[in-house]
PQR file with spaces between the fields and no chain letter, atoms N, CA, C, O and H, PARSE charges and radii, in Angstrom:
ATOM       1  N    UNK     1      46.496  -39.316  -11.205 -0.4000 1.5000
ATOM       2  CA   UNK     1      47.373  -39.075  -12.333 -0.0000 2.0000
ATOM       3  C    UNK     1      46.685  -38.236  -13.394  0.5500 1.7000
ATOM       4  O    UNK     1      47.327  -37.998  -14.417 -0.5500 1.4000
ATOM       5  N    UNK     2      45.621  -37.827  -13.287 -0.4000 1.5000
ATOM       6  CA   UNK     2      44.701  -37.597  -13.899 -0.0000 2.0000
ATOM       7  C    UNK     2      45.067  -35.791  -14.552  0.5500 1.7000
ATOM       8  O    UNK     2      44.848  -35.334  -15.673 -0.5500 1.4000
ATOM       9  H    UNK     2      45.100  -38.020  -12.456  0.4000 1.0000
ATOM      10  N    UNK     3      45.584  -35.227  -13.527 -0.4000 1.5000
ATOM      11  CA   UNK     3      46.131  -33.401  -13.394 -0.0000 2.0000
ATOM      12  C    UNK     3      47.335  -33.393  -14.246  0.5500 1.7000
ATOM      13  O    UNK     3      47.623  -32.503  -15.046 -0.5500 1.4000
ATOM      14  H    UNK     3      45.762  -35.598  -12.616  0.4000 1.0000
ATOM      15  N    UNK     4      48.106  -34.612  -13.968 -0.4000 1.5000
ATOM      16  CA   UNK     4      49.633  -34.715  -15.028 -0.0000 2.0000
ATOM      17  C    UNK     4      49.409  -35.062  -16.343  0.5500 1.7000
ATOM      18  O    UNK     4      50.159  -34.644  -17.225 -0.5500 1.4000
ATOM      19  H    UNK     4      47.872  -35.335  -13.318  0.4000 1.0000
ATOM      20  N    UNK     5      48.481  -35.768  -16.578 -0.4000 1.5000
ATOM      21  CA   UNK     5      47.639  -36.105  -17.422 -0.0000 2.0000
ATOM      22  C    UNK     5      47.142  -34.743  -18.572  0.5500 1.7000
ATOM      23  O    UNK     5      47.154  -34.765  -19.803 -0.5500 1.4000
ATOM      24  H    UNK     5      47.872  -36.108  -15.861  0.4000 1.0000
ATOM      25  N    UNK     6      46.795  -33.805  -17.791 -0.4000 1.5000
ATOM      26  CA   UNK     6      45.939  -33.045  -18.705 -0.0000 2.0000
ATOM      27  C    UNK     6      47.221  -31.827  -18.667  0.5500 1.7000
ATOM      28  O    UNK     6      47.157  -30.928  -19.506 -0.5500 1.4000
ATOM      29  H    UNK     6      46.786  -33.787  -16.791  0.4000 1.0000
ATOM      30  N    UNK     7      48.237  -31.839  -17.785 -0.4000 1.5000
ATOM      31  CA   UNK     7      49.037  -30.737  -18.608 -0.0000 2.0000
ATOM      32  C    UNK     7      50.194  -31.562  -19.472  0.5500 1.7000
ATOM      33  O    UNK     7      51.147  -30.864  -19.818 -0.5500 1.4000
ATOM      34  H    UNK     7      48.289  -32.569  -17.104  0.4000 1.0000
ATOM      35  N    UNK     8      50.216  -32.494  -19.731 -0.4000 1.5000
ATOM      36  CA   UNK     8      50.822  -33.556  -20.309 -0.0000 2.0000
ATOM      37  C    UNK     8      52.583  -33.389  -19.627  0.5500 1.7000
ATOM      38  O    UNK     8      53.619  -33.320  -20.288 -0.5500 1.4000
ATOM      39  H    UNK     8      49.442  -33.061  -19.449  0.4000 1.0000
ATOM      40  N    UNK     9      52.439  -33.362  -18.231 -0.4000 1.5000
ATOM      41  CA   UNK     9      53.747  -33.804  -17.544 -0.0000 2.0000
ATOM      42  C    UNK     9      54.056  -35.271  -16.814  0.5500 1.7000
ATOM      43  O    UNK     9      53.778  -35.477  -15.633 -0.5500 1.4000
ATOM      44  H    UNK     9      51.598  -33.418  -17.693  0.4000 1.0000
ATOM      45  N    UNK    10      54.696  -36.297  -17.722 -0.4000 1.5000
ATOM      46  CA   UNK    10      55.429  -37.207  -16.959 -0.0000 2.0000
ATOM      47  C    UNK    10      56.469  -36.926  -15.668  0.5500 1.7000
ATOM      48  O    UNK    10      56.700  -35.798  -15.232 -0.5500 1.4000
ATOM      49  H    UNK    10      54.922  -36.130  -18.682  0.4000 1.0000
ATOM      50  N    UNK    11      57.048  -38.158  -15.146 -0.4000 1.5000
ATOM      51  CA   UNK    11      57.561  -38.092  -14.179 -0.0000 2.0000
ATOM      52  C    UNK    11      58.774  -37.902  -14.294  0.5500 1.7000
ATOM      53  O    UNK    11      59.515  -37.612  -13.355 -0.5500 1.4000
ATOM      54  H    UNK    11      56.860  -39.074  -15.501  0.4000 1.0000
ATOM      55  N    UNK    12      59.267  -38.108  -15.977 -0.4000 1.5000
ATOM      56  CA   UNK    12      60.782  -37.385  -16.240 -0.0000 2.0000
ATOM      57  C    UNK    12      60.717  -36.408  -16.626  0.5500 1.7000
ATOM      58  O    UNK    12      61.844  -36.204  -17.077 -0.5500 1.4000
ATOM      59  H    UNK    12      58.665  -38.343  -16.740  0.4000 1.0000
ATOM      60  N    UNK    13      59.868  -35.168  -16.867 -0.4000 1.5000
ATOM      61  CA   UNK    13      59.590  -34.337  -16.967 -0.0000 2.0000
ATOM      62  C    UNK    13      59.478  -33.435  -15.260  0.5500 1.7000
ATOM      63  O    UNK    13      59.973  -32.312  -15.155 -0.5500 1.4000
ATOM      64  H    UNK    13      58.952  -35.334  -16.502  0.4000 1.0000
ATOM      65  N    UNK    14      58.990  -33.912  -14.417 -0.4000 1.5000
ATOM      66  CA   UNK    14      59.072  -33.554  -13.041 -0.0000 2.0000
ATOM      67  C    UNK    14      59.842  -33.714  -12.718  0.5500 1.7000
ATOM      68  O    UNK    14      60.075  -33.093  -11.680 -0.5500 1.4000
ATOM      69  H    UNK    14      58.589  -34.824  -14.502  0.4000 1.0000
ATOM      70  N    UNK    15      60.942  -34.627  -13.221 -0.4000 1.5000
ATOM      71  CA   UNK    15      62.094  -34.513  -12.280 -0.0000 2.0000
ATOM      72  C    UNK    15      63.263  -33.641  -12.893  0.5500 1.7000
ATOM      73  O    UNK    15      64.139  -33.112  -12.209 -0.5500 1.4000
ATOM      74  H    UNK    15      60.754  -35.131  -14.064  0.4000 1.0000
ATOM      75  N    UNK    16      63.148  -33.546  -14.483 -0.4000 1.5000
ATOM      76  CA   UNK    16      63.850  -32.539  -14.551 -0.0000 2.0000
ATOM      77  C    UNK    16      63.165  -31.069  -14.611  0.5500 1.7000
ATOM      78  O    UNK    16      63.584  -30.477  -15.605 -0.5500 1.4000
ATOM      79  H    UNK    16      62.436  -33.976  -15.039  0.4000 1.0000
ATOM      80  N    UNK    17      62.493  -30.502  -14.064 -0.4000 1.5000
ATOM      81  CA   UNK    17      62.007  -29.268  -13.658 -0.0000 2.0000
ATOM      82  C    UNK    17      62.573  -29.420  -12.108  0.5500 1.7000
ATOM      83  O    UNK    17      63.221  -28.432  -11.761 -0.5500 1.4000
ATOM      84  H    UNK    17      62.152  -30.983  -13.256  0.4000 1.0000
ATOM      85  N    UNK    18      62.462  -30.431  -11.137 -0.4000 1.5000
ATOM      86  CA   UNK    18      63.321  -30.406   -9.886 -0.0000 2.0000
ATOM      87  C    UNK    18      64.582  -30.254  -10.026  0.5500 1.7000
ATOM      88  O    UNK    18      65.311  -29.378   -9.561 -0.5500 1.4000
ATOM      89  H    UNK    18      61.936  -31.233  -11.419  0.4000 1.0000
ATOM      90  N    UNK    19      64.845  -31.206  -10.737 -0.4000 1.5000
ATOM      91  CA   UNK    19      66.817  -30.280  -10.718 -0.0000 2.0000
ATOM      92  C    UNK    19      67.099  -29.059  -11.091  0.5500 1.7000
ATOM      93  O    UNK    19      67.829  -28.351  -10.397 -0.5500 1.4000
ATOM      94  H    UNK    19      64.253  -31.918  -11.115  0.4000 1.0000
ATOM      95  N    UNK    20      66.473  -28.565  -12.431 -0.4000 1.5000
ATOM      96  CA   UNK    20      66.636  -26.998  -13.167 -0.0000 2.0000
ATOM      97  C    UNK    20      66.400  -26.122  -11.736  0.5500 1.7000
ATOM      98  O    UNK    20      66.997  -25.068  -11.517 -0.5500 1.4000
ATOM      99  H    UNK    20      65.880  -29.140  -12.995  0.4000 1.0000
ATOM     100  N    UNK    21      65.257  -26.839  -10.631 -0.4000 1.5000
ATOM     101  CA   UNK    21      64.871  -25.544   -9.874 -0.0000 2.0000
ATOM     102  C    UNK    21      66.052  -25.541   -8.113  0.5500 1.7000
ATOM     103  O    UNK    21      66.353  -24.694   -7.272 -0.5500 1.4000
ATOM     104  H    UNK    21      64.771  -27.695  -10.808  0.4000 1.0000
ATOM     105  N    UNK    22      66.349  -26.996   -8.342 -0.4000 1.5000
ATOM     106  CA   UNK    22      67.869  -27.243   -7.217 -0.0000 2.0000
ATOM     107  C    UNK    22      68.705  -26.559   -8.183  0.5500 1.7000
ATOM     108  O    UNK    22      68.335  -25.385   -8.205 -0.5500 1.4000
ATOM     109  H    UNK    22      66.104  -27.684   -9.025  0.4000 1.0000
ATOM     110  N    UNK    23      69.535  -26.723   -8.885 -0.4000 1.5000
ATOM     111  CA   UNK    23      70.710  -25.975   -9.657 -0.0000 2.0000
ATOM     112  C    UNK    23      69.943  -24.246   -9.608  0.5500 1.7000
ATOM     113  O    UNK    23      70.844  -23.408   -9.554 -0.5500 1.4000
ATOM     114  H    UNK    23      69.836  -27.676   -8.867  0.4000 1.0000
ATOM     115  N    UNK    24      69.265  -23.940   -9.613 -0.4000 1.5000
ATOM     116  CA   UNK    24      68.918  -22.065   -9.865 -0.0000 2.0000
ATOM     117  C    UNK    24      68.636  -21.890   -8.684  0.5500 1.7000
ATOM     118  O    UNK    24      69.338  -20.962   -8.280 -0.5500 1.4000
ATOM     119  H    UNK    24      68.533  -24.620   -9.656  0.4000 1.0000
ATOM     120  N    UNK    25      67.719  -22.429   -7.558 -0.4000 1.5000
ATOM     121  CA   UNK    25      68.011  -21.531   -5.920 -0.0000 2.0000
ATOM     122  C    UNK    25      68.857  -22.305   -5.377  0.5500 1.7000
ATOM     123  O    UNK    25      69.498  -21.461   -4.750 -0.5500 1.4000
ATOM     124  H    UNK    25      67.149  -23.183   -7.886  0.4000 1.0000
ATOM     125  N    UNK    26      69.379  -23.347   -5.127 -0.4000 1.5000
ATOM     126  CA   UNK    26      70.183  -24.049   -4.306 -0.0000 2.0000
ATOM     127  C    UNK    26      69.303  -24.934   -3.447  0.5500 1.7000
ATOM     128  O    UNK    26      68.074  -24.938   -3.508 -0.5500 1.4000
ATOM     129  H    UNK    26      68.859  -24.033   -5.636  0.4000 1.0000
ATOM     130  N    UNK    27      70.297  -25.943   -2.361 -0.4000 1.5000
ATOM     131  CA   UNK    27      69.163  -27.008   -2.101 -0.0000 2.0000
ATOM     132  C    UNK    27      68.838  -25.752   -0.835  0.5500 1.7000
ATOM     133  O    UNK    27      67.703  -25.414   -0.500 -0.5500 1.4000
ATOM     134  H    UNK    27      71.296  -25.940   -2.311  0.4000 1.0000
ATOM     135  N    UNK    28      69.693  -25.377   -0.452 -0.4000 1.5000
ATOM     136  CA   UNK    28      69.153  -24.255    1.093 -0.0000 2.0000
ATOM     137  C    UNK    28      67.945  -23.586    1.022  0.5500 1.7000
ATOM     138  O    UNK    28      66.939  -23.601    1.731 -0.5500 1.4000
ATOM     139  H    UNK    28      70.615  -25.651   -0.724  0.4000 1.0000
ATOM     140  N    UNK    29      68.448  -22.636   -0.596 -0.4000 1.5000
ATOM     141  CA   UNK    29      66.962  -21.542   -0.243 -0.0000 2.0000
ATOM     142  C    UNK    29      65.693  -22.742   -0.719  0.5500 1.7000
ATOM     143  O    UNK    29      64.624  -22.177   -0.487 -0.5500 1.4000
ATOM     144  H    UNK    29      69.266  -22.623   -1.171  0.4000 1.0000
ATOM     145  N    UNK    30      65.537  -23.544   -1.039 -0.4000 1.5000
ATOM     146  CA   UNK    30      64.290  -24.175   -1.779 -0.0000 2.0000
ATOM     147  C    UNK    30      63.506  -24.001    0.307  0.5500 1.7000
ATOM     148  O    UNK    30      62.825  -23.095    0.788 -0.5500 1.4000
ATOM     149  H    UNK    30      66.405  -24.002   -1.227  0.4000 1.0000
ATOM     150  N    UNK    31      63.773  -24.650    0.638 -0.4000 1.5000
ATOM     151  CA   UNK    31      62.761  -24.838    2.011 -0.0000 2.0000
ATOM     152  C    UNK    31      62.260  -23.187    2.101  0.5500 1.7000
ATOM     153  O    UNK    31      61.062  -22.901    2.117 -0.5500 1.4000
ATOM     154  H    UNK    31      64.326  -25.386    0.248  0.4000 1.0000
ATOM     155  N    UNK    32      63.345  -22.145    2.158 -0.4000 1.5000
ATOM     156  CA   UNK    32      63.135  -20.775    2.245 -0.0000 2.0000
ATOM     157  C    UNK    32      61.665  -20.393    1.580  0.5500 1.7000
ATOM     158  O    UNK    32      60.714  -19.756    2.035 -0.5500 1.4000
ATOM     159  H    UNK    32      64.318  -22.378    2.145  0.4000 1.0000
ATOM     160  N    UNK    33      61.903  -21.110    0.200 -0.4000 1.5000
ATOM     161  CA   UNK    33      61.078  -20.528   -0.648 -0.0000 2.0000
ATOM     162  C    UNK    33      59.607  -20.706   -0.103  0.5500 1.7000
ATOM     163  O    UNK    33      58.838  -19.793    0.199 -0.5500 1.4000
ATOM     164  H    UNK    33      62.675  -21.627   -0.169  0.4000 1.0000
ATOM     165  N    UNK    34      59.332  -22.273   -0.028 -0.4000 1.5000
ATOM     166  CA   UNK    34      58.373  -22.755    0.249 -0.0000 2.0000
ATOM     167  C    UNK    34      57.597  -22.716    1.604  0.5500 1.7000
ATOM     168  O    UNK    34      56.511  -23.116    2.025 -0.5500 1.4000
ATOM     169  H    UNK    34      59.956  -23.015   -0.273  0.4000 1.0000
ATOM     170  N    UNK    35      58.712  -22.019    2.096 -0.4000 1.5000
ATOM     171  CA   UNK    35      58.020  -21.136    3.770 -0.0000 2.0000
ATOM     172  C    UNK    35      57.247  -20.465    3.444  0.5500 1.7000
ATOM     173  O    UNK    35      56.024  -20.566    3.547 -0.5500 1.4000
ATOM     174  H    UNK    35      59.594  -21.693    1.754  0.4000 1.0000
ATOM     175  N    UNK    36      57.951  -19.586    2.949 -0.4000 1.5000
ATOM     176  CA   UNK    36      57.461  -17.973    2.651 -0.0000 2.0000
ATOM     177  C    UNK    36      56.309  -18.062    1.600  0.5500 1.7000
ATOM     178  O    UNK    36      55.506  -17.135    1.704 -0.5500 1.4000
ATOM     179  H    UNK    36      58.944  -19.504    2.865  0.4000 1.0000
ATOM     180  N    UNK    37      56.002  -19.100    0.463 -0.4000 1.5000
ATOM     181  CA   UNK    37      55.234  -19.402    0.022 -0.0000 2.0000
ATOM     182  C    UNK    37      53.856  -19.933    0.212  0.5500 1.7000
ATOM     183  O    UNK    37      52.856  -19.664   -0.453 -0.5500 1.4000
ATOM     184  H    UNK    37      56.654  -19.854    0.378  0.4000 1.0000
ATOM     185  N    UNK    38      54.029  -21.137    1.747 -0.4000 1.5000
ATOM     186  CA   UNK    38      53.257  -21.277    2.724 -0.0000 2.0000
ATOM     187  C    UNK    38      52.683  -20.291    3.216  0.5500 1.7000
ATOM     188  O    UNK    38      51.476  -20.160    3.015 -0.5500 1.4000
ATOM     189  H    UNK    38      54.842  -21.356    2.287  0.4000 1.0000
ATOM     190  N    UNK    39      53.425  -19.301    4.020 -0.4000 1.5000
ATOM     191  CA   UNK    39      53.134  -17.938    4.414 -0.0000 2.0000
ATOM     192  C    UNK    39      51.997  -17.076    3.861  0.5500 1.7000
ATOM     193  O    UNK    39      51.055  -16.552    4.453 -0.5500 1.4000
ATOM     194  H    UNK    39      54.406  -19.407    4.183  0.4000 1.0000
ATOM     195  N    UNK    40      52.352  -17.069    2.505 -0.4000 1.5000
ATOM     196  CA   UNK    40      51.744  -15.864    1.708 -0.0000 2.0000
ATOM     197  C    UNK    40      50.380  -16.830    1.224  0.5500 1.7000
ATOM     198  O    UNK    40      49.459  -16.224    0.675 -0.5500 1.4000
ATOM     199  H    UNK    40      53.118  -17.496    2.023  0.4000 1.0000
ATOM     200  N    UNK    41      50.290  -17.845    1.360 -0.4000 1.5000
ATOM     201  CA   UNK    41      48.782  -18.466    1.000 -0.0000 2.0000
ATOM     202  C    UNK    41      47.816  -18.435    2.599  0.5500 1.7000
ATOM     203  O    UNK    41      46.640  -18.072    2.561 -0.5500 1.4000
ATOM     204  H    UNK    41      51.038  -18.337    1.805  0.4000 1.0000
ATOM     205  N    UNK    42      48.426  -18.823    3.840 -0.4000 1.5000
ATOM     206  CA   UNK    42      48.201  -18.954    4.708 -0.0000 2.0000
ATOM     207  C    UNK    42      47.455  -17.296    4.862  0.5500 1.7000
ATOM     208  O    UNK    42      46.237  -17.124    4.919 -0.5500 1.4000
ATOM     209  H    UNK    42      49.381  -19.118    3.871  0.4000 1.0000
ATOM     210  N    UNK    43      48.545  -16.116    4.912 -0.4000 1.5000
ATOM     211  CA   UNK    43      47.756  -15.054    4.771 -0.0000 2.0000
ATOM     212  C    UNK    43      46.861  -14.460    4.094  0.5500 1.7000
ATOM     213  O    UNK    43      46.309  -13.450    4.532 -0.5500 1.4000
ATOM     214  H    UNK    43      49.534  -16.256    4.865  0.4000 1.0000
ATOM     215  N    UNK    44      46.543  -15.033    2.810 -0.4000 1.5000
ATOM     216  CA   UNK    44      45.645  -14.782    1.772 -0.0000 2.0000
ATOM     217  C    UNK    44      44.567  -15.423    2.434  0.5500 1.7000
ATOM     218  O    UNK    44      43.982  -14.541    3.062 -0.5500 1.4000
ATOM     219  H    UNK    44      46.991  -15.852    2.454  0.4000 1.0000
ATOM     220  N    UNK    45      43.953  -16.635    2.626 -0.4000 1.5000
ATOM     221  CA   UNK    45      43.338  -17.228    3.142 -0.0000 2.0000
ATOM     222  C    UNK    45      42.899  -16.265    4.713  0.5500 1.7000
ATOM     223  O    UNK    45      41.924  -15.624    5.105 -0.5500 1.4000
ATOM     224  H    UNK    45      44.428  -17.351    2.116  0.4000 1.0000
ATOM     225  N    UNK    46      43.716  -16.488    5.035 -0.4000 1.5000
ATOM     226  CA   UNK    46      43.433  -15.477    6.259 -0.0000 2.0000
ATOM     227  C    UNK    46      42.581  -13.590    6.357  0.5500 1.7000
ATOM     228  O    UNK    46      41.833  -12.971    7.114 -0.5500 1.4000
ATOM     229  H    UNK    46      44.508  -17.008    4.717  0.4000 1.0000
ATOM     230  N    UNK    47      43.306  -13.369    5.093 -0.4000 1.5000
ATOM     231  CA   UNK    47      42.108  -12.190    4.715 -0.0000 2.0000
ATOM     232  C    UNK    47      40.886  -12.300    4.376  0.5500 1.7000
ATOM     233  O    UNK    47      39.925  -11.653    4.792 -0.5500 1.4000
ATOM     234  H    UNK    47      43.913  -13.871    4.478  0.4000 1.0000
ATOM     235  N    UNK    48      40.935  -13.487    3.278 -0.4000 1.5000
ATOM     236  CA   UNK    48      39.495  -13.865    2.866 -0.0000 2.0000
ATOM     237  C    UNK    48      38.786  -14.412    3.861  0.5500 1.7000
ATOM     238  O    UNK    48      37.598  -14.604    3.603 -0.5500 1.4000
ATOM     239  H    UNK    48      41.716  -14.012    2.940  0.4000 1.0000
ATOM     240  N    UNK    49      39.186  -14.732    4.974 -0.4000 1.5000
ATOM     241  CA   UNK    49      38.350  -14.994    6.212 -0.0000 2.0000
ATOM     242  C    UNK    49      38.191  -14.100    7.265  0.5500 1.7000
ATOM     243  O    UNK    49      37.396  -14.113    8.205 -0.5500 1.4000
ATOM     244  H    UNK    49      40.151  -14.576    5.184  0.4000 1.0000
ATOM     245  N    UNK    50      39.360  -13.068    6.862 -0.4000 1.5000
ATOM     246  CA   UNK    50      39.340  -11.704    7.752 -0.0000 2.0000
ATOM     247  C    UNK    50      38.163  -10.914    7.437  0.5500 1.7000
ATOM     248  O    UNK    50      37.879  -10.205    8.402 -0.5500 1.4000
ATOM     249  H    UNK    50      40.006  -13.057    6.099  0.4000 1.0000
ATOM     250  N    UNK    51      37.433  -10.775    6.537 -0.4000 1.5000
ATOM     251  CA   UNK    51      36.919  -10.076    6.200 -0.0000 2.0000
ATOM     252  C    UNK    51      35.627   -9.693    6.969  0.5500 1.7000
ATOM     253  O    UNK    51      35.139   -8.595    7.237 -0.5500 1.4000
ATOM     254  H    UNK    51      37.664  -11.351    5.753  0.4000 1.0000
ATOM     255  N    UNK    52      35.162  -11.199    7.284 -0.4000 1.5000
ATOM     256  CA   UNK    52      33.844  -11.639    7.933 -0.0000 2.0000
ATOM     257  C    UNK    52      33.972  -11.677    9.126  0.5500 1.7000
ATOM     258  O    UNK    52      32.919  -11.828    9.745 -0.5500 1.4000
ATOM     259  H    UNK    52      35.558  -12.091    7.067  0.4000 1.0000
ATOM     260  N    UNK    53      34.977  -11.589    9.766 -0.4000 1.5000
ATOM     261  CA   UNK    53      35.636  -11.111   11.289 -0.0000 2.0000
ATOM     262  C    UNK    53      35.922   -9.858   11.611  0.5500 1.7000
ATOM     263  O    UNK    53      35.738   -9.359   12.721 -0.5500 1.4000
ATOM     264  H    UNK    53      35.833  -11.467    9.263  0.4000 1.0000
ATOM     265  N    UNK    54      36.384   -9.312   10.641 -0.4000 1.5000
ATOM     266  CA   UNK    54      36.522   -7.924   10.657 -0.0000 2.0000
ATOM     267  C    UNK    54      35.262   -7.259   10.714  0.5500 1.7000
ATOM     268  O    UNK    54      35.406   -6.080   11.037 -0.5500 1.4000
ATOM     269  H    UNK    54      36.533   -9.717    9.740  0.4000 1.0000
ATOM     270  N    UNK    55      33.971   -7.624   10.497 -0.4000 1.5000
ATOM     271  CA   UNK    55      32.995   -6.879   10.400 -0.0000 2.0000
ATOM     272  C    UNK    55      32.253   -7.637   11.701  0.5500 1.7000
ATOM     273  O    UNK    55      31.371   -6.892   12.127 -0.5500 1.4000
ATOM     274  H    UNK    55      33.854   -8.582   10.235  0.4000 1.0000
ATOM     275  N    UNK    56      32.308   -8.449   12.197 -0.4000 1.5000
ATOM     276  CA   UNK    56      31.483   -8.689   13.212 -0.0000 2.0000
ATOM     277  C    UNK    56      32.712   -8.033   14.406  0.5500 1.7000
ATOM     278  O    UNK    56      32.260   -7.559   15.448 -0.5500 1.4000
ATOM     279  H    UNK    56      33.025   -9.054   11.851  0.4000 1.0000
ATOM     280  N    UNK    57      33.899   -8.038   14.235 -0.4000 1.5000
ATOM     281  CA   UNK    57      34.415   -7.750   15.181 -0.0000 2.0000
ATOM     282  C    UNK    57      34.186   -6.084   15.771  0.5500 1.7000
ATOM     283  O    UNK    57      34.180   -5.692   16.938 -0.5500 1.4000
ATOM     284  H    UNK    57      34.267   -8.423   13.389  0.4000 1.0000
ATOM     285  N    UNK    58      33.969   -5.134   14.213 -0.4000 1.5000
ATOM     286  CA   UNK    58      33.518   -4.298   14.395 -0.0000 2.0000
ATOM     287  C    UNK    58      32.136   -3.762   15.040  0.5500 1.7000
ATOM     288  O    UNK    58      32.043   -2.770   15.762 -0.5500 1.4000
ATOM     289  H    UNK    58      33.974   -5.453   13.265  0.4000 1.0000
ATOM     290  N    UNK    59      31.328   -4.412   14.733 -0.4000 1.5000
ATOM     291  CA   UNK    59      30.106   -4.544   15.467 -0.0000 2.0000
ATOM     292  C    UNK    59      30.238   -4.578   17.161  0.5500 1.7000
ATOM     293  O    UNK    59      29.697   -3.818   17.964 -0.5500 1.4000
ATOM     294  H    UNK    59      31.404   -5.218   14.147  0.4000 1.0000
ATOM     295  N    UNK    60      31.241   -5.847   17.453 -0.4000 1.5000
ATOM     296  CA   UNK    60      31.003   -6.064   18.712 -0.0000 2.0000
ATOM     297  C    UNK    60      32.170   -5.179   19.336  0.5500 1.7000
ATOM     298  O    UNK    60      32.223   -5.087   20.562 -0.5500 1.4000
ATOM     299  H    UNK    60      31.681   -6.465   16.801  0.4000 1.0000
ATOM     300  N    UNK    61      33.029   -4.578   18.610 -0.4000 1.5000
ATOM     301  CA   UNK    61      34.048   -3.121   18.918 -0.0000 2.0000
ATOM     302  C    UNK    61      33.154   -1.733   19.348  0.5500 1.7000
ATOM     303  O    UNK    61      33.384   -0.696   19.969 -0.5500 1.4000
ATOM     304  H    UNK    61      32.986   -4.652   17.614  0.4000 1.0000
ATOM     305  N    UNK    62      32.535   -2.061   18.968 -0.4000 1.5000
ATOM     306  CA   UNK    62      31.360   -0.567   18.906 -0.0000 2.0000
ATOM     307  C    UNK    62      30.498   -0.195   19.920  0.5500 1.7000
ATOM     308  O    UNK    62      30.324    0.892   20.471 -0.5500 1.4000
ATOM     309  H    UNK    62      32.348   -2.904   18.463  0.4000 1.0000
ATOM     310  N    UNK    63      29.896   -1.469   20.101 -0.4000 1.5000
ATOM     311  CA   UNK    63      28.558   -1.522   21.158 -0.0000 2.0000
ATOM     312  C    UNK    63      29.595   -1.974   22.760  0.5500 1.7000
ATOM     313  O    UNK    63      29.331   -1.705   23.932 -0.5500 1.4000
ATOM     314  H    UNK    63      30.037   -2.352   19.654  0.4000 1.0000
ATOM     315  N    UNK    64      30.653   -2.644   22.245 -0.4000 1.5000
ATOM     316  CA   UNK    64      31.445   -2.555   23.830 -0.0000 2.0000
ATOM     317  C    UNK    64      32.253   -1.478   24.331  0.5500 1.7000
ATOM     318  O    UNK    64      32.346   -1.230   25.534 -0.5500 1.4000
ATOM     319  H    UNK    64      30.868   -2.862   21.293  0.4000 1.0000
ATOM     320  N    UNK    65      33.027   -0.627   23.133 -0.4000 1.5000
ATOM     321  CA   UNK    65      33.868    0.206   23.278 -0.0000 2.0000
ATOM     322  C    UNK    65      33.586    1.673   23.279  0.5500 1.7000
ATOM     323  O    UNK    65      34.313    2.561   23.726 -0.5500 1.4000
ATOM     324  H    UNK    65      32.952   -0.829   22.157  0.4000 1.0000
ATOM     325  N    UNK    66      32.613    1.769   22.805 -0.4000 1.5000
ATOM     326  CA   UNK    66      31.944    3.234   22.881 -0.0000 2.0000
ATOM     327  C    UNK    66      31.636    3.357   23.866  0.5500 1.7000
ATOM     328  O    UNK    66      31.422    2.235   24.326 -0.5500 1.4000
ATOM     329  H    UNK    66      32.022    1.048   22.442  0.4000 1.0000
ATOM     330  N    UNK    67      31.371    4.434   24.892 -0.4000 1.5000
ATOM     331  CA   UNK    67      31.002    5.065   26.215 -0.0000 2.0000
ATOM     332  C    UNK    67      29.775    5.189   25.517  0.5500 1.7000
ATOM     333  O    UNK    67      29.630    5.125   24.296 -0.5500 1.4000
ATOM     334  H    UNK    67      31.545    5.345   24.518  0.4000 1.0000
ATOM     335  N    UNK    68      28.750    5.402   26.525 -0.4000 1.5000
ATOM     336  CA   UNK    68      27.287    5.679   26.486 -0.0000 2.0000
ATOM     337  C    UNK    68      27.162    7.051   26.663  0.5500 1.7000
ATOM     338  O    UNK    68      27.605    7.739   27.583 -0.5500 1.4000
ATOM     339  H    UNK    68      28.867    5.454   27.517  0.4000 1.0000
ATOM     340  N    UNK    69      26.332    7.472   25.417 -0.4000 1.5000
ATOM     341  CA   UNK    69      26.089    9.497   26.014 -0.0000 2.0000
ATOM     342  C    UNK    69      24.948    9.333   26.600  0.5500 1.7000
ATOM     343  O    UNK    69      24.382   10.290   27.128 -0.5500 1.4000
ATOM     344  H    UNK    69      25.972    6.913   24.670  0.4000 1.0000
């Protein structure tokens, strides 16, 4: 309780920010949202780990994929 605490949000306070946000997308798009929201962290995460793959992958792209002169 400690996070609700320090932005000073109770639980009637959370629940009316849940309805304001059911009444403005609807109950349908809310799952929508939170896909695509999933999504876009999932891929963020995924770059910041791409990065360090991307460079070994390059490495081992190079020394396998290049023909020998």
């Amino acid at each position: 309780m400690a996070p609700l605490a320090i932005l000073g949000l109770g639980i009637q306070e959370l629940v009316i920010i849940l309805v304001i946000v059911i009444v403005l997308f609807g109950a349908r798009r809310i799952p929508e949202i939170m896909r695509g929201l999933g999504q876009g962290v999932h891929g963020f995460k995924k770059g910041l780990r791409g990065d360090d793959e991307e460079a070994g992958e390059e490495t081992d792209g190079n020394s396998k994929g290049s023909p020998s002169s």
